[in-house]
CHARMM-style PDB file with segment names, atoms N, HN, CA, C and O in Angstrom:
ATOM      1  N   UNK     1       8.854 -17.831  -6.921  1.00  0.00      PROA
ATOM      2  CA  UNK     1       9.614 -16.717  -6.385  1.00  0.00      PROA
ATOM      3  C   UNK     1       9.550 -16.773  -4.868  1.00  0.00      PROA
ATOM      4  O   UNK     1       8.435 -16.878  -4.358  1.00  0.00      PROA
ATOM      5  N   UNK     2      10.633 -16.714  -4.089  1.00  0.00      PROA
ATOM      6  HN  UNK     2      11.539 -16.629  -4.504  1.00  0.00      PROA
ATOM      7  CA  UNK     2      10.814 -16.642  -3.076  1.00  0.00      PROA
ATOM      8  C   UNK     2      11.149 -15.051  -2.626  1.00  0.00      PROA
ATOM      9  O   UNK     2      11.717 -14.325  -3.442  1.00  0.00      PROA
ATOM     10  N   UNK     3      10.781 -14.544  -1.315  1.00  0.00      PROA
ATOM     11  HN  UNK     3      10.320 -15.134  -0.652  1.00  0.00      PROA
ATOM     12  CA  UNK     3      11.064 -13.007  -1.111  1.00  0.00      PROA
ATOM     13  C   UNK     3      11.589 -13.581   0.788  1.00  0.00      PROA
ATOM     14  O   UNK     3      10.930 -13.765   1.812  1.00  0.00      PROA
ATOM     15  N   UNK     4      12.695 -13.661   0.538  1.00  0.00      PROA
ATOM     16  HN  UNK     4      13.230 -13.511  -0.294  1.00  0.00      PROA
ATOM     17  CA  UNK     4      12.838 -13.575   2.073  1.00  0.00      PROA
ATOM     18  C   UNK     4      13.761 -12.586   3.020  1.00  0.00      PROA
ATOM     19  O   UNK     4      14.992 -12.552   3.030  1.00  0.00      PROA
ATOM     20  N   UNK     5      12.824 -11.764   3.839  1.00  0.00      PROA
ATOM     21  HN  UNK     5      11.825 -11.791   3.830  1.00  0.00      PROA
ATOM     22  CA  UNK     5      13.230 -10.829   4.701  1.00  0.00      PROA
ATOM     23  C   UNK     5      14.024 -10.651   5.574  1.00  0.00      PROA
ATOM     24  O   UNK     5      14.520  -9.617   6.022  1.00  0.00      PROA
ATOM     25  N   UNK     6      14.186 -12.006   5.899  1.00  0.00      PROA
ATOM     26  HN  UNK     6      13.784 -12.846   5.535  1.00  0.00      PROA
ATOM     27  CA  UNK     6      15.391 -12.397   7.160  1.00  0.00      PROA
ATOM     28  C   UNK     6      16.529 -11.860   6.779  1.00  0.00      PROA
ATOM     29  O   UNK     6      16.968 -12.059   5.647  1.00  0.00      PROA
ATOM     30  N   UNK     7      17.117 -11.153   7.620  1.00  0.00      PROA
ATOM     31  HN  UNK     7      16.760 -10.991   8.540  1.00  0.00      PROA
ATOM     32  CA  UNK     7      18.541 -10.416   7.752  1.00  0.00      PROA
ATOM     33  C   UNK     7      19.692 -11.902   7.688  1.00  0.00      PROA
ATOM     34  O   UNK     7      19.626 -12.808   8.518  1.00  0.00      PROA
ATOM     35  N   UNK     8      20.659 -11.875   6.571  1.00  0.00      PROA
ATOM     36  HN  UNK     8      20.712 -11.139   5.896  1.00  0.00      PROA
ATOM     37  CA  UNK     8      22.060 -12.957   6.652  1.00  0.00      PROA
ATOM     38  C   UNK     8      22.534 -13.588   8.144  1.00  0.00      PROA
ATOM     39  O   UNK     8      22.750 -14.730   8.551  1.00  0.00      PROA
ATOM     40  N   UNK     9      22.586 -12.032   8.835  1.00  0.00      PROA
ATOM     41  HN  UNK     9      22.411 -11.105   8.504  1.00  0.00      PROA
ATOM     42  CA  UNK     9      23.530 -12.483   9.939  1.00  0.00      PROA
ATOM     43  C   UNK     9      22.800 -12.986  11.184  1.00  0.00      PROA
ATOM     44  O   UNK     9      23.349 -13.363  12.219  1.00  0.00      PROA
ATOM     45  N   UNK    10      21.499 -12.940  10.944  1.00  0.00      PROA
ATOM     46  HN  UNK    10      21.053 -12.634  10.103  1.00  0.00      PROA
ATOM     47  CA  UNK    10      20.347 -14.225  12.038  1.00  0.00      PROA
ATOM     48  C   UNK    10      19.971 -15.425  11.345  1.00  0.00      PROA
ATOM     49  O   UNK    10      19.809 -16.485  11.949  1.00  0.00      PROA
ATOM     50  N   UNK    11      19.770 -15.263   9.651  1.00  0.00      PROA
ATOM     51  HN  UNK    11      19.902 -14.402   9.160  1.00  0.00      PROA
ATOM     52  CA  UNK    11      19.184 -16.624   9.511  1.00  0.00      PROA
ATOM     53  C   UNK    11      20.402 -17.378   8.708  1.00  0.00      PROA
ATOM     54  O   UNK    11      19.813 -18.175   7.977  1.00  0.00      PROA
ATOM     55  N   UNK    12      21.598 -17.495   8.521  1.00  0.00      PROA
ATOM     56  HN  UNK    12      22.076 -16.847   9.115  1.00  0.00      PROA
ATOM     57  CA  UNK    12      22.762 -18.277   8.058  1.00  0.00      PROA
ATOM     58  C   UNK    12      22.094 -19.127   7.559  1.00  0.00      PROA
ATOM     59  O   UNK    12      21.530 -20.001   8.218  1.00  0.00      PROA
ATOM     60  N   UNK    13      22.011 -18.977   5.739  1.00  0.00      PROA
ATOM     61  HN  UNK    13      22.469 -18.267   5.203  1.00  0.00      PROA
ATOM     62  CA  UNK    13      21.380 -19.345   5.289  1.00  0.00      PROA
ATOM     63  C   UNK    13      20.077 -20.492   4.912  1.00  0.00      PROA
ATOM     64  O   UNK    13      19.760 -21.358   4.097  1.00  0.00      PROA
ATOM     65  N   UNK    14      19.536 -19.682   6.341  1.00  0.00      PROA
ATOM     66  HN  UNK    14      19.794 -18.978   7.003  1.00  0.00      PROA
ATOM     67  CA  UNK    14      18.003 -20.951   6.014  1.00  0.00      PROA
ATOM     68  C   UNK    14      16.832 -20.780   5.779  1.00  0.00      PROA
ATOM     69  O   UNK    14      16.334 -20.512   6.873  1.00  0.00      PROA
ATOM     70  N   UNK    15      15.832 -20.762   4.799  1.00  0.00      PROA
ATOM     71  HN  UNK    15      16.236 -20.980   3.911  1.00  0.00      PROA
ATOM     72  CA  UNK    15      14.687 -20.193   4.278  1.00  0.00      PROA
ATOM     73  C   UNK    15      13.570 -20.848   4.665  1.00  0.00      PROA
ATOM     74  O   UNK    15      13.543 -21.978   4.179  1.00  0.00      PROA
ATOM     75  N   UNK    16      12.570 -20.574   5.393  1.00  0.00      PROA
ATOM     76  HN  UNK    16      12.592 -19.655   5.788  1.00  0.00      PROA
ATOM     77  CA  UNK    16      11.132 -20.852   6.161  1.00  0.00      PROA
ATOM     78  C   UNK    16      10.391 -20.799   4.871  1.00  0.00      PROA
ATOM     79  O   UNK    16      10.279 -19.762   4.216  1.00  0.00      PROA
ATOM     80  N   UNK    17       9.753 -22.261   4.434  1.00  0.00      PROA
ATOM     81  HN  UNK    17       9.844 -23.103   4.966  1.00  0.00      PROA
ATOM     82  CA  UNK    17       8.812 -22.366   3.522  1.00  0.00      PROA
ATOM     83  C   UNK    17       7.442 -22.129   4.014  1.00  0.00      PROA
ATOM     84  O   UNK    17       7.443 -22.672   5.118  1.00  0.00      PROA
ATOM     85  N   UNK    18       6.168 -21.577   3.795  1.00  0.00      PROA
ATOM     86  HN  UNK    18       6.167 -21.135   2.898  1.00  0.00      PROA
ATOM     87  CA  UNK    18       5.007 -22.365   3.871  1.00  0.00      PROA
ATOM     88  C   UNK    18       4.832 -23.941   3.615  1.00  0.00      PROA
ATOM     89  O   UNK    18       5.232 -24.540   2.617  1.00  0.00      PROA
ATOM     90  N   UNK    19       4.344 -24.340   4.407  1.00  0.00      PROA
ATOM     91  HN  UNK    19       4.019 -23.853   5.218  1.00  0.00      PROA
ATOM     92  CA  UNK    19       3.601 -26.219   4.255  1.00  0.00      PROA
ATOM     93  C   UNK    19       3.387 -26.362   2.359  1.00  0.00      PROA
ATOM     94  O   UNK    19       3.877 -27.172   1.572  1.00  0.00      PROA
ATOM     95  N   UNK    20       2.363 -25.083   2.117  1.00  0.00      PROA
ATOM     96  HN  UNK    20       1.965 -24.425   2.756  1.00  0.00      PROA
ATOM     97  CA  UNK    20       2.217 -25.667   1.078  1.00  0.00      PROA
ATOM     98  C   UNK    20       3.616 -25.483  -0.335  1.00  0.00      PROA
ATOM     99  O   UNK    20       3.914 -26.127  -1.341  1.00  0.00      PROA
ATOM    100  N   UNK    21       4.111 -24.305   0.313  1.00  0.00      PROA
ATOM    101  HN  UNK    21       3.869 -23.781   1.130  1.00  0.00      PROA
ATOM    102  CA  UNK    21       5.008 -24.189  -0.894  1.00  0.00      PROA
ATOM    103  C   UNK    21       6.218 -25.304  -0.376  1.00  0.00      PROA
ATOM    104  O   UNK    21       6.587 -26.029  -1.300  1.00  0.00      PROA
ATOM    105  N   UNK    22       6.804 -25.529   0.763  1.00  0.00      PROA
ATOM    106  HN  UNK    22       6.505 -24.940   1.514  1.00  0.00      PROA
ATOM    107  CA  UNK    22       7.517 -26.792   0.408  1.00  0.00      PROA
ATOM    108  C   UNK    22       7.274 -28.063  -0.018  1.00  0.00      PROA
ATOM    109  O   UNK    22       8.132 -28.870  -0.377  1.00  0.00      PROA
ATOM    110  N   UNK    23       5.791 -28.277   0.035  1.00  0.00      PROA
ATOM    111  HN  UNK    23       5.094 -27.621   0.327  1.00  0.00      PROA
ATOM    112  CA  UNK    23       4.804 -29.436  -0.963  1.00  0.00      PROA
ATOM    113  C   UNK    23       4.876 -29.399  -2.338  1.00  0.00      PROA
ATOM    114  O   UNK    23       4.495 -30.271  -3.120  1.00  0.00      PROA
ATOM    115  N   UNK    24       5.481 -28.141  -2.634  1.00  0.00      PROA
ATOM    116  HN  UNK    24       5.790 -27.433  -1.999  1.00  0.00      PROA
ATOM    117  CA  UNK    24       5.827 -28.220  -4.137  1.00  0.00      PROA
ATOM    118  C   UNK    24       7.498 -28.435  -4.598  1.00  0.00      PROA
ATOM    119  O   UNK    24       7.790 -28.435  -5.794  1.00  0.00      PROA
ATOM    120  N   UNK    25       8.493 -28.606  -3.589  1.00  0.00      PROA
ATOM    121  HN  UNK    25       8.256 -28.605  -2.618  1.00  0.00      PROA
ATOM    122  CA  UNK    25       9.446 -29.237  -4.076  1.00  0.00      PROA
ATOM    123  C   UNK    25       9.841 -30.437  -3.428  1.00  0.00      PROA
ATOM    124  O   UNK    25      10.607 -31.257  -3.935  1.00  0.00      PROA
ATOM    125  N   UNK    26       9.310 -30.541  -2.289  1.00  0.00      PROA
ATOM    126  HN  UNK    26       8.688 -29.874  -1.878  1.00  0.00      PROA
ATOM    127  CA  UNK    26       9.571 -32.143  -1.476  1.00  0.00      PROA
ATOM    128  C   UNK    26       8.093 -32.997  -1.057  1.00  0.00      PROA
ATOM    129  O   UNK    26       6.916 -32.711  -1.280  1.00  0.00      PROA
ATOM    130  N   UNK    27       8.756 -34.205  -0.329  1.00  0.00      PROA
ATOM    131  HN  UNK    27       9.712 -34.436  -0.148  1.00  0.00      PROA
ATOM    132  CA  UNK    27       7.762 -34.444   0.347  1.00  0.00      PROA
ATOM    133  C   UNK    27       8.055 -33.985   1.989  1.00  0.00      PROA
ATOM    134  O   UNK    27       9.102 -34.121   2.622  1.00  0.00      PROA
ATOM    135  N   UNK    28       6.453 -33.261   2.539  1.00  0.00      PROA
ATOM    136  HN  UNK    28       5.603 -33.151   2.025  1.00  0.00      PROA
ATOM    137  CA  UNK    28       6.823 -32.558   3.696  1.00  0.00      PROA
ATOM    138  C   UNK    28       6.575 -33.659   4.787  1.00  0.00      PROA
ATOM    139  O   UNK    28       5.754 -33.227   5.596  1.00  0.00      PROA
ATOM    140  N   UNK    29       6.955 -34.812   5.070  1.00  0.00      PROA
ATOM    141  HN  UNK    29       7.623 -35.163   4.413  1.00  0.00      PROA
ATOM    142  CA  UNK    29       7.305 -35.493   5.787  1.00  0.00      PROA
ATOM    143  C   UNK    29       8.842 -35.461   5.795  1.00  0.00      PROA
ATOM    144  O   UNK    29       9.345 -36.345   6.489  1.00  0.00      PROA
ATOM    145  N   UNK    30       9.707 -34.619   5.162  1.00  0.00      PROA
ATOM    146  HN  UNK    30       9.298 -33.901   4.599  1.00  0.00      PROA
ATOM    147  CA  UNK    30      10.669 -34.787   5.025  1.00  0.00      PROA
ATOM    148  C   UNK    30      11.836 -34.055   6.111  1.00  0.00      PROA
ATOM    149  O   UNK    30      13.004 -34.221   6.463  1.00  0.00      PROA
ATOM    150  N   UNK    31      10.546 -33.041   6.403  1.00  0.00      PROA
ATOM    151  HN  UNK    31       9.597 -32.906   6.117  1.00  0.00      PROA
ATOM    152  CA  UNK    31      10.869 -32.320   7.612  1.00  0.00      PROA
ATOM    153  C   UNK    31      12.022 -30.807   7.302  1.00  0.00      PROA
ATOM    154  O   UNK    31      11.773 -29.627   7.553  1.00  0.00      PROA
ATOM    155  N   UNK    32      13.627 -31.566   6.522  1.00  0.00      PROA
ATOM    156  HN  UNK    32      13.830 -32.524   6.318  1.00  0.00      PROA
ATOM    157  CA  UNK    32      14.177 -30.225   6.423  1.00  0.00      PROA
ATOM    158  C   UNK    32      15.005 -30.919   4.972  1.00  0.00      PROA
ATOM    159  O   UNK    32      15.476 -32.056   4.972  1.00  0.00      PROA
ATOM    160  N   UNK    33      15.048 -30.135   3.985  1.00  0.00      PROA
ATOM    161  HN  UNK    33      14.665 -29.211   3.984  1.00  0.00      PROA
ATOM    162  CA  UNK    33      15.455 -30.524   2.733  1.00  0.00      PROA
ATOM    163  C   UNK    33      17.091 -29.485   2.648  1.00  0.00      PROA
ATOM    164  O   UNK    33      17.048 -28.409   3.244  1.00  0.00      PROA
ATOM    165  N   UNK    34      18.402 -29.853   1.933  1.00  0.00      PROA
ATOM    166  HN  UNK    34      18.437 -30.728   1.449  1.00  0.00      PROA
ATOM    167  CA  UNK    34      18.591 -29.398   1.274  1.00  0.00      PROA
ATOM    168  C   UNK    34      18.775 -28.469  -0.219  1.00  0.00      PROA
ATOM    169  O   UNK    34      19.665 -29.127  -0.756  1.00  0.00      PROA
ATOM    170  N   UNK    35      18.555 -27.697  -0.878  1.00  0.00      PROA
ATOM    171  HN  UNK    35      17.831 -27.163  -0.441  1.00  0.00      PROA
ATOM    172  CA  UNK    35      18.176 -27.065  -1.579  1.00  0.00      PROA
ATOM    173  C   UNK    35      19.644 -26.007  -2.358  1.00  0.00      PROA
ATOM    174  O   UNK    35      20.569 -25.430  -1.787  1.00  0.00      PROA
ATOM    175  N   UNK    36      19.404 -26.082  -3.401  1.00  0.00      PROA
ATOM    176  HN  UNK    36      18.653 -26.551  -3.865  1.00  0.00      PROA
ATOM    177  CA  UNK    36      20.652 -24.691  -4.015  1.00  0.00      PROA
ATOM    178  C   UNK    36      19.714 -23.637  -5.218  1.00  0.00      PROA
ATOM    179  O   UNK    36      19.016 -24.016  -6.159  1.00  0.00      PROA
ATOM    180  N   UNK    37      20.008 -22.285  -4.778  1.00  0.00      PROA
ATOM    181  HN  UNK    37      20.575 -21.977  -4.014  1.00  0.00      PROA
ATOM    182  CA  UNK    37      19.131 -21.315  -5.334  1.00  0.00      PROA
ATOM    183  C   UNK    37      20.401 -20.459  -5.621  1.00  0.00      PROA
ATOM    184  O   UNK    37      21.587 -20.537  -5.298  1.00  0.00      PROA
ATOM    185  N   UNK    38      19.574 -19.532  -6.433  1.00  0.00      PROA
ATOM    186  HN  UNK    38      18.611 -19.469  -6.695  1.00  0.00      PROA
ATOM    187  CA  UNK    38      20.260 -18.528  -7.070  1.00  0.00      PROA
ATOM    188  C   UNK    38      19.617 -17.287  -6.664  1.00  0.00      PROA
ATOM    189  O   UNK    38      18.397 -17.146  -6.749  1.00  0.00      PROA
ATOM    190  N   UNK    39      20.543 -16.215  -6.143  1.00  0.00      PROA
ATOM    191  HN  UNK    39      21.534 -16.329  -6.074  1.00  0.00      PROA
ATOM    192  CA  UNK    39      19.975 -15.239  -5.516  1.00  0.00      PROA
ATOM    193  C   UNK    39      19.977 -14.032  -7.360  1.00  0.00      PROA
ATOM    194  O   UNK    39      20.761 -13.949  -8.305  1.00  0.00      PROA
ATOM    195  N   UNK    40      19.128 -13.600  -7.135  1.00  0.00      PROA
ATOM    196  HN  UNK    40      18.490 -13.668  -6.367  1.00  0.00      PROA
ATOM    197  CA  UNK    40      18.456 -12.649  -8.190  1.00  0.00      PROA
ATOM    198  C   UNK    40      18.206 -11.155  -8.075  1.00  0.00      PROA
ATOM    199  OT1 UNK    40      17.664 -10.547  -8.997  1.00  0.00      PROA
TER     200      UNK     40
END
């Protein structure tokens, strides 16, 4: 579960992982991943 606070019209759609939680869908040498989510 992701909870992100950022207001639409500053962050056009881009979501700030923790190190470790983007370690759980990439490798974080990867620096910036594309991704598709479903808002809930």
């Amino acid at each position: 579960k992701i909870v992100d606070y950022c207001k639409p019209e500053s962050c056009r759609g881009t979501i700030n992982l923790s190190e470790e939680a983007f370690a759980t869908i990439a490798d974080t040498a990867s620096g910036v991943i594309n991704v598709s989510y479903q808002k809930v």
